[in-house]
C-alpha positions as CSV (number, residue, x, y, z in Angstrom):
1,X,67.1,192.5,189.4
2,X,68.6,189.9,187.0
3,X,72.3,190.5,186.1
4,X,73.8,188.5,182.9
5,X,77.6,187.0,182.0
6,X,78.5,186.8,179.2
7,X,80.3,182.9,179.4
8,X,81.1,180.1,181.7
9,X,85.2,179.0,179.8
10,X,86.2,175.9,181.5
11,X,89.7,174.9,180.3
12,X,90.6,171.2,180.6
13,X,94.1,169.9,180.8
14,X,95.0,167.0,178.4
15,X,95.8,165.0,181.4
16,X,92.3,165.1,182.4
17,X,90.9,164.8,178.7
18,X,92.4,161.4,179.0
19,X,90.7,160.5,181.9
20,X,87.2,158.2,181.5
21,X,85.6,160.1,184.9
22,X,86.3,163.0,183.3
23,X,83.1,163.5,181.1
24,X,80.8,162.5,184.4
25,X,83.0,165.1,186.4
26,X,82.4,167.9,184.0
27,X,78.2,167.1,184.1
28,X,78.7,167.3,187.7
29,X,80.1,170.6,187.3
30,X,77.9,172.3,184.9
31,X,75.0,171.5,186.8
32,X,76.1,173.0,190.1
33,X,77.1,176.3,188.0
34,X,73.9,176.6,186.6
35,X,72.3,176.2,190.0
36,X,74.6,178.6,191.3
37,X,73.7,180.8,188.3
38,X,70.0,180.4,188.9
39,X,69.9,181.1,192.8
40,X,72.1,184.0,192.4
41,X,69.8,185.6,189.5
42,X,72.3,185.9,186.7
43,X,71.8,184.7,183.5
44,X,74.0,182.7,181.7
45,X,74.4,183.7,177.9
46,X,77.4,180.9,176.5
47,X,79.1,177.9,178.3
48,X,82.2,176.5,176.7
49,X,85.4,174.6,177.1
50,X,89.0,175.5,175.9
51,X,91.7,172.8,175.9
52,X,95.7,172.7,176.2
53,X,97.6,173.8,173.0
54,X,98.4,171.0,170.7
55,X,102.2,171.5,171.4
56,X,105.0,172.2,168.9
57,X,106.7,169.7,170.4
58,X,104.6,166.8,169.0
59,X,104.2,166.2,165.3
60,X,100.6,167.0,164.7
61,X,98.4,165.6,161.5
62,X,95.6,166.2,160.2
63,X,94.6,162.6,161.1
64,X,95.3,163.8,164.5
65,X,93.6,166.7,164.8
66,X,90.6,165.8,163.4
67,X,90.4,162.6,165.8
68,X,91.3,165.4,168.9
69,X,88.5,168.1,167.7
70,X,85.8,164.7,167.2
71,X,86.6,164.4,170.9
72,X,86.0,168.3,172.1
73,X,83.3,168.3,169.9
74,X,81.4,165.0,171.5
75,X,81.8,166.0,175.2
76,X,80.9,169.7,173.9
77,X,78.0,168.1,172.3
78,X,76.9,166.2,175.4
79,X,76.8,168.8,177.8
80,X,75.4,171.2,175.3
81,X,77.8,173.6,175.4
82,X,78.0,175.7,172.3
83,X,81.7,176.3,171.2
84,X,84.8,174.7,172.1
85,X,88.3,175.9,171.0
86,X,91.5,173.9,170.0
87,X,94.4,176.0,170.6
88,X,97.8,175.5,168.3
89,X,101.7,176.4,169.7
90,X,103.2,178.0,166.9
91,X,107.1,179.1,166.6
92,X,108.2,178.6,163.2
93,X,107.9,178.2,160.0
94,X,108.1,174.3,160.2
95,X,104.6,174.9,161.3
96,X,103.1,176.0,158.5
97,X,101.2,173.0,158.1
98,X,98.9,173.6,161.2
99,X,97.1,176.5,159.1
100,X,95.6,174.0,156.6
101,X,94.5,171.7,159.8
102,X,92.9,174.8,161.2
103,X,91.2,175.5,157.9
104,X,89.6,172.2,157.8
105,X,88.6,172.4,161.3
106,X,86.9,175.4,161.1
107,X,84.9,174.2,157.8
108,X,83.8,171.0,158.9
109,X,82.8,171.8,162.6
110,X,80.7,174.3,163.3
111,X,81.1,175.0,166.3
112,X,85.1,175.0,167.0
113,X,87.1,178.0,167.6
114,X,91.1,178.1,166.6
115,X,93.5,179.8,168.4
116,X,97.1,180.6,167.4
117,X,99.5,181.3,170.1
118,X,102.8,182.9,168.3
119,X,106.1,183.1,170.2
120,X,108.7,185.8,169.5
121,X,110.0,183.9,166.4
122,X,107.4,183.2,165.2
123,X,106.1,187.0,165.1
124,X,109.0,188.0,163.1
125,X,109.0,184.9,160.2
126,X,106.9,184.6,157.4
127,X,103.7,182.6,159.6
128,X,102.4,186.2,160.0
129,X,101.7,186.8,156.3
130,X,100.5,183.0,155.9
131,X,98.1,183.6,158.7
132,X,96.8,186.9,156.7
133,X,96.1,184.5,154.2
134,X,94.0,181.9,156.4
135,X,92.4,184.5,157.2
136,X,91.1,185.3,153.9
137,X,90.2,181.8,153.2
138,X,88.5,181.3,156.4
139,X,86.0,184.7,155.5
140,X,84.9,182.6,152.6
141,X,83.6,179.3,154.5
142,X,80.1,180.9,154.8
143,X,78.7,184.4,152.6
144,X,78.2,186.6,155.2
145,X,82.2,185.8,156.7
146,X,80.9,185.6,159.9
147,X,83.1,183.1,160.9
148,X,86.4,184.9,161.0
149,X,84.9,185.2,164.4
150,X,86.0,181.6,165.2
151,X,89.7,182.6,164.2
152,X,92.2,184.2,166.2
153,X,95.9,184.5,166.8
154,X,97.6,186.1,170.0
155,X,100.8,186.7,171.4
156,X,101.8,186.9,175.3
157,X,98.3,186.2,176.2
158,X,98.4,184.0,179.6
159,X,95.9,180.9,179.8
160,X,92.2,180.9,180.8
161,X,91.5,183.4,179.5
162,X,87.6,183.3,178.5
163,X,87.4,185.3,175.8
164,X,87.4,183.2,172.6
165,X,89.0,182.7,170.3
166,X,91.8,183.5,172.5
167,X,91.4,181.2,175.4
168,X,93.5,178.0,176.3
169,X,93.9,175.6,179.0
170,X,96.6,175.6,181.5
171,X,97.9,172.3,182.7
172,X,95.6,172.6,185.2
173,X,91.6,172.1,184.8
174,X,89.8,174.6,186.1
175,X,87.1,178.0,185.4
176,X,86.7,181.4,184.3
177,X,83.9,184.0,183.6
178,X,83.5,186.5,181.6
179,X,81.4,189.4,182.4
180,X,78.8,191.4,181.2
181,X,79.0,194.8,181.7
182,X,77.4,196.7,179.1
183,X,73.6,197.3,180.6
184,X,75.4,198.4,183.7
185,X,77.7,201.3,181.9
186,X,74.1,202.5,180.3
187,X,72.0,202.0,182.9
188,X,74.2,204.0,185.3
189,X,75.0,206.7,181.9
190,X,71.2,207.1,181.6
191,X,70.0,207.5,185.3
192,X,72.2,210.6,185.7
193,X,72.9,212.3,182.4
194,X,73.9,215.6,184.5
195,X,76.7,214.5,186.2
196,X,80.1,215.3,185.7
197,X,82.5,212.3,184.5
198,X,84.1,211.9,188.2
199,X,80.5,211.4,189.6
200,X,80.0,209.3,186.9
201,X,82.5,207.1,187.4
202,X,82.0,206.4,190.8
203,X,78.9,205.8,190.3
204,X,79.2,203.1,187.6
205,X,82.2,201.6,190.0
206,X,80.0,201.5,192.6
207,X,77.1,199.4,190.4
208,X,79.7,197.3,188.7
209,X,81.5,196.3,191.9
210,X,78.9,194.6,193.0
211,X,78.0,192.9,190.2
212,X,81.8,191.4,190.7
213,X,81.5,190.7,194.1
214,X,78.9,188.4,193.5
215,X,80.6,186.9,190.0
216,X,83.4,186.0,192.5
217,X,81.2,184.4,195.1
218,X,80.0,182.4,192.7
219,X,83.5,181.3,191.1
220,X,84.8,180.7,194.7
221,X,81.7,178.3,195.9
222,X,82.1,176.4,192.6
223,X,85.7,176.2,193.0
224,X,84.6,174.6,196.8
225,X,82.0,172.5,195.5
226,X,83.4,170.7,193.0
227,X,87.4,170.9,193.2
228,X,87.9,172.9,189.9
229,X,90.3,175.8,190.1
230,X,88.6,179.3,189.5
231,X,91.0,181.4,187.6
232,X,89.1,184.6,187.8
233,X,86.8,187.4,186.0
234,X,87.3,189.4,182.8
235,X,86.1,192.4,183.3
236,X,86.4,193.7,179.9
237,X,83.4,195.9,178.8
238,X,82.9,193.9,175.5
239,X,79.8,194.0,173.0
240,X,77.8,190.8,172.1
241,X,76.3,190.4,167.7
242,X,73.1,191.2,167.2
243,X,71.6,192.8,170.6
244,X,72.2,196.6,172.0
245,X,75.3,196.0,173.9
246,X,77.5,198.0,172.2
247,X,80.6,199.2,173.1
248,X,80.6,201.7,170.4
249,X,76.7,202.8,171.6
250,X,78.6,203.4,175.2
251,X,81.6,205.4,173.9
252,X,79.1,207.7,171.8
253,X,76.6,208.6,174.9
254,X,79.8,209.5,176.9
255,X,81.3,211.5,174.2
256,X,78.0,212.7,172.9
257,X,79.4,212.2,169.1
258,X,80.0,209.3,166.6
259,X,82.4,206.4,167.3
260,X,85.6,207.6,165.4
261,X,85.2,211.8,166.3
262,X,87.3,213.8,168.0
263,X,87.6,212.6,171.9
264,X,86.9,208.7,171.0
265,X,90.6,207.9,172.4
266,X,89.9,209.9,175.6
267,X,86.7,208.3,176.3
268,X,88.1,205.0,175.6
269,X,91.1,205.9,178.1
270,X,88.3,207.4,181.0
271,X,86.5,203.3,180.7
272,X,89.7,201.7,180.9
273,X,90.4,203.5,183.5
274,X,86.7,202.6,185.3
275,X,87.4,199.1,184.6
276,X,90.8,199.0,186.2
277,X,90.2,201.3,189.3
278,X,86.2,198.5,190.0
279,X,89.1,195.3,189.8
280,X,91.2,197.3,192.0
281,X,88.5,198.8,194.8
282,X,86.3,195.8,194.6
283,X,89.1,193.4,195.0
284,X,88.0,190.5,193.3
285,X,90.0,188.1,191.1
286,X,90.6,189.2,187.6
287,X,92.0,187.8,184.9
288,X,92.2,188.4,181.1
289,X,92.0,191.2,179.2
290,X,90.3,193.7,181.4
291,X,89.7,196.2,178.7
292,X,87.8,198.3,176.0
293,X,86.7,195.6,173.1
294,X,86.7,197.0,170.2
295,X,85.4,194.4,168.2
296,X,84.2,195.2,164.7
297,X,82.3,191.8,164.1
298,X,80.6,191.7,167.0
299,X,79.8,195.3,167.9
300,X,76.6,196.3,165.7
301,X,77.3,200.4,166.0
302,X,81.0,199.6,165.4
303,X,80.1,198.2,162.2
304,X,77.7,200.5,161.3
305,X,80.6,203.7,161.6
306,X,82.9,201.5,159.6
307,X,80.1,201.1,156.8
308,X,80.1,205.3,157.1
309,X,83.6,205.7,157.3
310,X,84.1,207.4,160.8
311,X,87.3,205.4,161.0
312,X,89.6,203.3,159.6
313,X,91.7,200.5,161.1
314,X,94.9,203.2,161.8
315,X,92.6,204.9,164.6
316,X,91.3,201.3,165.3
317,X,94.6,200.4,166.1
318,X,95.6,203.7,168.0
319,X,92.7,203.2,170.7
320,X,94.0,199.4,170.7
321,X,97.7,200.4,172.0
322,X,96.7,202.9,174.5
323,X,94.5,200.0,175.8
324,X,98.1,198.2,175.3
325,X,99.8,200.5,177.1
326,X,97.2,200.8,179.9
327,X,97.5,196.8,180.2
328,X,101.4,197.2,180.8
329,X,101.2,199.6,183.3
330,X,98.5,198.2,185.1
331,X,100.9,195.0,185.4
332,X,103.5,197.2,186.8
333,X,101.6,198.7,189.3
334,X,100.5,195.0,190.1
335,X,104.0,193.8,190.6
């Protein structure tokens, strides 16, 4: 049977952007994952590549930026990769500046993603309600505002991640996946409706650690074949536009009610929890968010319940800390 991930994040370091092997490398490299891809029967739904933050430190123009997105976009371009995403440091309000670049990055390329990394200061300054406000503009490059998708800011997120729009580059080149879990929460949900949820979540551990195994075979023998670092997996049980992987489709089979009804937070809380114990038990490199994504844009049945009114962006936010809070402890148990 043919398993899917979701994408293929390389992250390049601006050391080796300014390399002119570079380019020839990275061919080198795609190919080799998709063979490994193809031999190994999964199907690759996204590549993409992620660079270094433009720094804080530098003075950045638009001039600049525009010049360092034409070359993203050109490798991007010639290795057909679909998106590529230019990450920005930001830490004051001296920085304000780097919104309007963004803006203009994101309306003139199609195919970029913008990623704002905030620091402590910058999280309690004024940047937060001037990013509010990019926001708004951004919803009104296209009609349908689709490509708020292509915008993100984070805080405390480590790089390679492979999740965009919140993915950047370490100073070190290198690889990460993200998986793509959602046929094998349904499949397993489906096959044995009866069980109780302990059965049921060893069973789905037991289906979805072996789909890791092999998603860390792969990163390992591309790591060993071509000299790139492999950062790890995401595990995260995330949904993907316009298809039936839906987290919100998962959460309601389990609950047996609509997204937003009593028991939503516990059912969220019981995947999380499957998620953490398969990284754990199937001991394979992780990296990321390893979570519940609740993404609103992206999840078709998570849309719909908003269009009915089953929640609002307070419970949205509730199921988002205890995934928060299930994050920090896993890290403590880790350490």
């Amino acid at each position: 049977m043919r398993r899917n991930i979701r994408s293929l994040t390389f992250g390049a370091s601006e050391k080796d952007l300014q390399r002119g092997t570079f380019n020839n490398e990275l061919k080198d490299f795609f190919k080799k994952a998709n063979d490994l891809f193809s031999k190994n029967k999964i199907n690759l739904y996204t590549s993409r590549i992620s660079t270094e933050p433009l720094s804080i430190n530098n003075e950045i123009s638009d001039s600049y930026v525009n010049s360092f997105s034409n070359q993203v976009s050109n490798i991007s371009n010639d290795l057909s990769l679909r998106w590529y995403c230019i990450p920005f440091e930001i830490s004051s309000d001296s920085n304000i500046k780097n919104f309007d670049f963004a803006f203009n990055l994101l309306k003139n390329k199609s195919n970029a993603f913008v990623h704002f990394i905030f620091n402590k200061q910058a999280i309690i300054s004024s940047l937060l309600l001037e990013y509010s406000k990019l926001n708004l503009k951004v919803s009104k490059i296209s009609n349908n505002g689709f490509d708020n998708f292509r915008l993100g800011a984070s805080f405390n997120v480590k790089s390679n991640t492979p999740f965009f729009p919140f993915s950047f580059s370490s100073n070190t080149s290198g690889f990460s996946f993200a998986s793509d879990a959602c046929d094998i929460f349904l499949n397993v949900i489906n096959k044995y409706p009866n069980y109780n949820f302990s059965d049921l979540k060893n069973k789905i551990i037991n289906e979805y650690s072996k789909y890791l195994i092999l998603l860390n075979f792969i990163g390992h023998e591309l790591e060993n074949n071509t000299g790139f670092k492999f950062f790890g997996i995401d595990c995260s049980l995330a949904p993907f536009p316009n298809s039936n992987k839906s987290v919100a489709r998962i959460i309601e089979v389990l609950g047996n009610s609509e997204f937003g009804s009593p028991g939503t937070l516990s059912i969220v809380s019981f995947i999380t929890e499957i998620i953490r114990d398969t990284i754990k038990l199937s001991e394979i490199k992780s990296i990321g968010f390893n979570g519940v994504m609740l993404s609103v844009i992206e999840d078709d049945i998570l849309s719909l319940r908003a269009s009915q009114r089953n929640y609002d962006i307070y419970s949205l936010l509730l199921y988002c800390r205890l995934l928060l809070l299930r994050l920090l402890l896993h890290e403590e148990t880790l350490s």
